[in-house]
Wavefront OBJ file of the C-alpha trace (Angstrom):
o trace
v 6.900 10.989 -9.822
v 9.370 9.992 -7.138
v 9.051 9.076 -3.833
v 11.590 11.547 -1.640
v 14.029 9.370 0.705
v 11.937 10.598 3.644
v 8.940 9.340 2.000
v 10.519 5.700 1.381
v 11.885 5.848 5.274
v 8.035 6.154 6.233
v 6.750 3.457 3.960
v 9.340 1.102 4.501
v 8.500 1.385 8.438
v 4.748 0.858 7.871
v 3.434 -2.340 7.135
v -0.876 -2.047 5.871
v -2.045 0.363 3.310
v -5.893 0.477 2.423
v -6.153 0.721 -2.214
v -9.120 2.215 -3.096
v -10.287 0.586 -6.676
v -13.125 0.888 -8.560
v -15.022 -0.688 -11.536
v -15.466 0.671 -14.969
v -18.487 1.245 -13.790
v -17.234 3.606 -10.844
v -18.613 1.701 -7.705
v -15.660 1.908 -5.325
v -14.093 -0.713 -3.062
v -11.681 -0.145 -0.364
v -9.324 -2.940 1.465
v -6.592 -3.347 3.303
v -3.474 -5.043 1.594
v 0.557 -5.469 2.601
v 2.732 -3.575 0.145
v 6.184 -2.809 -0.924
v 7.919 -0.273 -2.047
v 10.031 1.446 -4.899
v 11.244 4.685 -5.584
v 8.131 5.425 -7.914
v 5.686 2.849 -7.119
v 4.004 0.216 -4.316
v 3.277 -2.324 -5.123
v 0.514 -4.713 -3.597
v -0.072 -8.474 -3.749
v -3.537 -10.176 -4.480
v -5.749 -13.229 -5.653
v -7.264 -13.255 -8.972
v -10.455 -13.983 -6.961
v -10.229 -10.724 -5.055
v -12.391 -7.663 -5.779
v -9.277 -4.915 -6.069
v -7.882 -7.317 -9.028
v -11.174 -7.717 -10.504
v -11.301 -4.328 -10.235
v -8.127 -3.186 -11.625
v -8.881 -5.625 -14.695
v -11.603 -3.306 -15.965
v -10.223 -0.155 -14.740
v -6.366 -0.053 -14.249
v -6.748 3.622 -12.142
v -5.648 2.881 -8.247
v -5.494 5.045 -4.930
v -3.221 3.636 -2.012
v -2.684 5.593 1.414
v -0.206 5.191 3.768
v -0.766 6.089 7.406
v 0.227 6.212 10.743
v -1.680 7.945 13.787
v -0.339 7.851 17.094
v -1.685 9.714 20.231
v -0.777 9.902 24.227
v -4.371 8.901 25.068
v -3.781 5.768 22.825
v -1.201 4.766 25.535
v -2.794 5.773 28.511
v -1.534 9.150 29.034
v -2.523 12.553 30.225
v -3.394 14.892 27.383
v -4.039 15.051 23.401
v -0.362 15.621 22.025
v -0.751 13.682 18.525
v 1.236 12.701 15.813
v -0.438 11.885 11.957
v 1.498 11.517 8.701
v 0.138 9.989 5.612
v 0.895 9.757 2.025
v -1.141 9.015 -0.849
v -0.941 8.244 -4.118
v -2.818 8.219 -7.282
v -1.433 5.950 -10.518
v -2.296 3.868 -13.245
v -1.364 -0.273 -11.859
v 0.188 -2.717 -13.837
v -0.676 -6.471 -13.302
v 2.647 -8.587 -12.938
v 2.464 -12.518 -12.871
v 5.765 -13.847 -14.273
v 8.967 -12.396 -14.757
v 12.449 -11.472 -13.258
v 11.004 -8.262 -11.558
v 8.015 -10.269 -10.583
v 10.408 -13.151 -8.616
v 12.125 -9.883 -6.966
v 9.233 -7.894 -5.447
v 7.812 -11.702 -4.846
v 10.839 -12.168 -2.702
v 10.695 -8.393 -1.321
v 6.930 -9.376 -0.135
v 8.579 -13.013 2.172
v 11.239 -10.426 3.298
v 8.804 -7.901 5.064
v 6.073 -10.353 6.164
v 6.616 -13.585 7.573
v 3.637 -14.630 6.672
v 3.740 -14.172 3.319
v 5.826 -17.291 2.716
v 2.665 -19.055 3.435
v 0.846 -17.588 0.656
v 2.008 -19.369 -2.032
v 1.328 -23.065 -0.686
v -2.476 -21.532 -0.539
v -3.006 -19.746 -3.572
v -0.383 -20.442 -5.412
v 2.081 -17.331 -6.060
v -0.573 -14.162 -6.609
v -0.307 -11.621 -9.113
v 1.297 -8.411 -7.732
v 0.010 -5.051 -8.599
v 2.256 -2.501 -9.762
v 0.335 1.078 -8.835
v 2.628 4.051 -10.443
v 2.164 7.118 -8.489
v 1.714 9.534 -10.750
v 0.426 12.075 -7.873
v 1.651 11.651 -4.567
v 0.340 13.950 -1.436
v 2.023 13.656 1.547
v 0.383 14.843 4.826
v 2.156 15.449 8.361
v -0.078 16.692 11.586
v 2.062 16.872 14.809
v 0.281 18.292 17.715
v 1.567 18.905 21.331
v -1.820 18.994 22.495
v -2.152 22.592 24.081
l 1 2 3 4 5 6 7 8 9 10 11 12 13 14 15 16 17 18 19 20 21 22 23 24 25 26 27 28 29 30 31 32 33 34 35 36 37 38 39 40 41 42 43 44 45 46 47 48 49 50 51 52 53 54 55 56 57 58 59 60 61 62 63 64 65 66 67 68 69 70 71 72 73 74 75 76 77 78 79 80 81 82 83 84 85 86 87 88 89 90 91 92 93 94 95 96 97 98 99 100 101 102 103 104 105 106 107 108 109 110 111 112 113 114 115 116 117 118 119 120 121 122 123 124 125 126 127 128 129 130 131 132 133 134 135 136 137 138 139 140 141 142 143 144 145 146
């Protein structure tokens, strides 16, 4: 599936995503990660110590959601106008580790967080995870609060 150029807008303005793995086993496990972007896939970057890669080893089946929440109480004002969108997606990953399309979402990763540059004096340059969204549900709430 593809993303719609609405869809890409939102996820290129967003910057955490919580991936849901799981083992072959099916015990789930939930974190937060930074992401990027493609017109079919996000893709996520991680240690080979982590629990989602572990994970994704055994059983290469990934959820990622996408979400924003905003809410005049949040910001100190009167009344419960609200605004939600989220999208989610379902896909088989892909481990990448070397490669010319690795060095380009490596680089894609130091372009939307700073911080990121500082990853690879750490851990060395982590594997990135290629999740394929095979079904993608998008979800927009906007209330005015009445």
């Amino acid at each position: 599936m593809r993303f719609k150029l609405e869809q890409l807008s939102f996820l290129s303005s967003q910057y955490i995503a919580r991936v849901s793995t799981s083992t072959s086993g099916s015990v789930p496990h939930v974190s937060p990660v930074y992401f990027v972007a493609d017109d079919e896939s996000l893709f996520i970057a991680t240690g080979k110590e982590t629990t989602k890669y572990k994970d994704i080893a055994q059983n290469p089946v990934a959820s990622i959601v996408v979400d924003h929440f905003d809410a005049d109480w949040l910001h100190g004002k009167q009344g419960y106008a609200s605004k939600e969108r989220a999208i989610i997606i379902l896909g088989k990953t892909t481990i990448l580790e070397n490669g010319p399309n690795y060095r380009a979402l490596h680089s894609s990763f130091m372009e939307k967080y700073p911080d990121f540059k500082a990853v690879p004096s750490k851990l060395g340059e982590p594997p990135i995870i290629k999740i394929n969204a095979d079904k993608i549900w998008d979800h927009s709430f906007v209330s005015t609060g009445q």
